[in-house]
C-alpha positions as CSV (number, residue, x, y, z in Angstrom):
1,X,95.4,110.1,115.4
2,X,98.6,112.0,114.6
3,X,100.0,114.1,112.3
4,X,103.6,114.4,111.6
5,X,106.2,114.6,108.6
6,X,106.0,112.2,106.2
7,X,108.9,109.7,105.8
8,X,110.0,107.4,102.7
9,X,108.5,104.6,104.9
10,X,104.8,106.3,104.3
11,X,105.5,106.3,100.5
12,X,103.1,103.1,100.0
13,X,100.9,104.2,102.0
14,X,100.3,107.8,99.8
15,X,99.8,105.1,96.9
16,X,97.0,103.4,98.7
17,X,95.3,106.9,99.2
18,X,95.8,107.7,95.7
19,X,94.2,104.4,94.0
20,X,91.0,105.0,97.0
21,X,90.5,108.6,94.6
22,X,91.6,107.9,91.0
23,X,88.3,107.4,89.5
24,X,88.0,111.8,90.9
25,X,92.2,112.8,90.1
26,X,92.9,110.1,86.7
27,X,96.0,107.6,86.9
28,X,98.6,108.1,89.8
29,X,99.2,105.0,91.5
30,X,101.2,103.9,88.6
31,X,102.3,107.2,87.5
32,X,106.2,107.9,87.6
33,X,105.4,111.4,88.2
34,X,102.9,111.3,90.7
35,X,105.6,108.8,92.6
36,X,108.1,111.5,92.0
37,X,106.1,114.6,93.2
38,X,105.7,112.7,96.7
39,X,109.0,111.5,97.1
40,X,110.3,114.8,96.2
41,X,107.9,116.5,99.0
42,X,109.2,113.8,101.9
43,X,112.6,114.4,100.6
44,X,112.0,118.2,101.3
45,X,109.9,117.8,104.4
46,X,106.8,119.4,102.6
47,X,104.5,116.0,103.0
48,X,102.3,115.3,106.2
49,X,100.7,112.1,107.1
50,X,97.8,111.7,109.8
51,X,98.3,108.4,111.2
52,X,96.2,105.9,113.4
53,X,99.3,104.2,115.9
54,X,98.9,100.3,115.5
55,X,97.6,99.0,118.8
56,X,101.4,97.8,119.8
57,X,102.5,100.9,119.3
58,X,103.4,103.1,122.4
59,X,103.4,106.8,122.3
60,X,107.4,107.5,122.2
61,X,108.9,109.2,119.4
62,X,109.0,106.1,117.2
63,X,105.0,106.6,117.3
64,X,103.3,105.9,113.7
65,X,105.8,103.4,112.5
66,X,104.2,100.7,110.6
67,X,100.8,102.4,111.6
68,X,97.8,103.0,109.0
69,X,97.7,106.0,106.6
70,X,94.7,107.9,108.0
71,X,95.4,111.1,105.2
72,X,98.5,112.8,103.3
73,X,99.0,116.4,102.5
74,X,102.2,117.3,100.0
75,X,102.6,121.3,100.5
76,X,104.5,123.9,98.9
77,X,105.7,127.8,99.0
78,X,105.6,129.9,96.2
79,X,109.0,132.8,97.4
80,X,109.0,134.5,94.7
81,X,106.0,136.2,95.2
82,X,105.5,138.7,97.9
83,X,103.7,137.9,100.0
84,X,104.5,134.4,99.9
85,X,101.9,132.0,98.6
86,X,101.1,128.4,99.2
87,X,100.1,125.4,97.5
88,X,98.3,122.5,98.8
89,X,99.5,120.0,95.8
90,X,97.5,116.9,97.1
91,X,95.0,116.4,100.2
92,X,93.7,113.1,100.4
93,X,91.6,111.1,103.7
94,X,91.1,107.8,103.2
95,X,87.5,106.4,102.8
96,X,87.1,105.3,106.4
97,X,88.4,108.4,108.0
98,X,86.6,110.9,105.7
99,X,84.4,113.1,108.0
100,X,86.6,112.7,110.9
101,X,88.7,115.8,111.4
102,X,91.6,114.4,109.6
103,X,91.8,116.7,106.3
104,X,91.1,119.4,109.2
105,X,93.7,118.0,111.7
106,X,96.4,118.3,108.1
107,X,95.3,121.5,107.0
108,X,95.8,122.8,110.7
109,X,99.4,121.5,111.0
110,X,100.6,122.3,107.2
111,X,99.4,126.3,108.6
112,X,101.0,125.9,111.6
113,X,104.5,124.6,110.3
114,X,104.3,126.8,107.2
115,X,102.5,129.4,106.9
116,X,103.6,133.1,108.2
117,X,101.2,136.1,107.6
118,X,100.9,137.7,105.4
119,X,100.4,134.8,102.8
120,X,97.9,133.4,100.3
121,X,97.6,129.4,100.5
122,X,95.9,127.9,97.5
123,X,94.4,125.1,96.5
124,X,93.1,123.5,93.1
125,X,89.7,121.0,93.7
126,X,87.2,120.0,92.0
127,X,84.7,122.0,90.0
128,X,81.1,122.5,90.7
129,X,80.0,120.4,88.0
130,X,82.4,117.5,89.3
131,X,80.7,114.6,90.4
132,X,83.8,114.2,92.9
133,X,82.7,117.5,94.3
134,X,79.5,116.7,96.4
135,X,80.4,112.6,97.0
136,X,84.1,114.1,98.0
137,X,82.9,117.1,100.1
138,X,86.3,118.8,99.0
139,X,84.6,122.0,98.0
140,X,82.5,122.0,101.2
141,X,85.9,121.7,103.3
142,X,87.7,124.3,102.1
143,X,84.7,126.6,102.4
144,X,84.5,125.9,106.0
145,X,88.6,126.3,106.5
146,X,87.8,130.2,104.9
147,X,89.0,129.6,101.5
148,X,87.0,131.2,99.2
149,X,86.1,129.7,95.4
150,X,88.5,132.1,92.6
151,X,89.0,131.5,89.1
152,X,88.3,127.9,87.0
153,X,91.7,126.3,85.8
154,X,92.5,123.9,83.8
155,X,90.7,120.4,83.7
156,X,92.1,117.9,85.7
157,X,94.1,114.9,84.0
158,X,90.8,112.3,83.6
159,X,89.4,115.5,82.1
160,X,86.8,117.1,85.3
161,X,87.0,120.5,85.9
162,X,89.0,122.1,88.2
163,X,88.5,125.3,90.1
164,X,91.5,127.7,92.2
165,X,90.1,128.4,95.9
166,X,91.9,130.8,97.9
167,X,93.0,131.6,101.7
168,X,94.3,134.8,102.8
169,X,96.1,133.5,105.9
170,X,95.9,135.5,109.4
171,X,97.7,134.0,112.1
172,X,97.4,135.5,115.5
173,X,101.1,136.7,116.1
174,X,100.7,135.2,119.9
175,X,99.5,131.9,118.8
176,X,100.9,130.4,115.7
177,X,98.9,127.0,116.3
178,X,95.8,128.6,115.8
179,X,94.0,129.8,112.6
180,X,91.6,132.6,112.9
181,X,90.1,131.9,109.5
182,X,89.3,128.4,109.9
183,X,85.8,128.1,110.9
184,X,86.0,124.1,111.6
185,X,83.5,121.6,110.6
186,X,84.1,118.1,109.8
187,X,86.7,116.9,107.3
């Protein structure tokens, strides 16, 4: 598996992983918006894919062409705030890789290229009540990155309630690859 910036070339591939979780998010394979919100986070080089290379494919910098979708990330930084905070807008594994370090493996890389201490990152899942949260394991996740559950927002589009967990991101000065808050399990 690798992770690396998303290119317009992935862009079917984020719809495939979006129609494996509509029945937890509502409508966004065929959503104008949804197609806009990822184009405009490739366009801006705030979208991450985890790719599995095709067999034929050899490990040069042209890996992950035409390879499988393995998991997207779209990210984004709040500036006005101080500190900075971020947004995870959309993590999705798909079905056969769920369990397999790749949420873990995008999470680690979106910290990596964007996060700076001192900074919040944020993320909007499911609620406790959502069915989505236990067969998902979303909520389990990002309690085992270090995020912690915060205040209930506003119900997702196909109506589930949604709920704000937060990270108050420490990166070793020395080591910028590592997170000290992540605590790992599988994702």
């Amino acid at each position: 598996m690798m992770v690396r910036l998303a290119e317009e070339r992935d862009f079917p591939g984020f719809l495939g992983l979006a129609g494996q979780v509509e029945h937890w998010f509502g409508p966004m394979v065929e959503e104008p918006g949804f197609h806009d919100a990822v184009r405009e986070h490739i366009r801006r080089g705030a979208a991450l894919v985890a790719v599995a290379p095709a067999p034929d494919t050899d490990a040069g910098p042209g890996a992950g062409a035409g390879a499988e979708l393995l998991g997207g990330l779209l990210f984004g930084t709040d500036t006005e705030t101080d500190p900075p905070v971020h947004h995870v807008h959309w993590l999705v594994v798909s079905r056969q890789a769920r369990a397999g370090g790749v949420g873990r493996a995008l999470m680690r890389d979106a910290m990596r290229r964007w996060v700076r201490e001192p900074a919040d990152v944020e993320v909007v899942t499911f609620g406790a009540d959502h069915p989505g949260a236990t067969e998902s394991g979303a909520r389990v996740f990002y309690e085992r990155l270090g995020f912690t559950p915060a205040e209930v927002v506003a119900p997702g589009p196909e109506g589930g309630s949604r709920q704000l967990f937060r990270l108050a991101a420490r990166v070793r000065p020395a080591h910028r690859e590592h997170v000290t808050t992540y605590t790992g399990g599988p994702a």
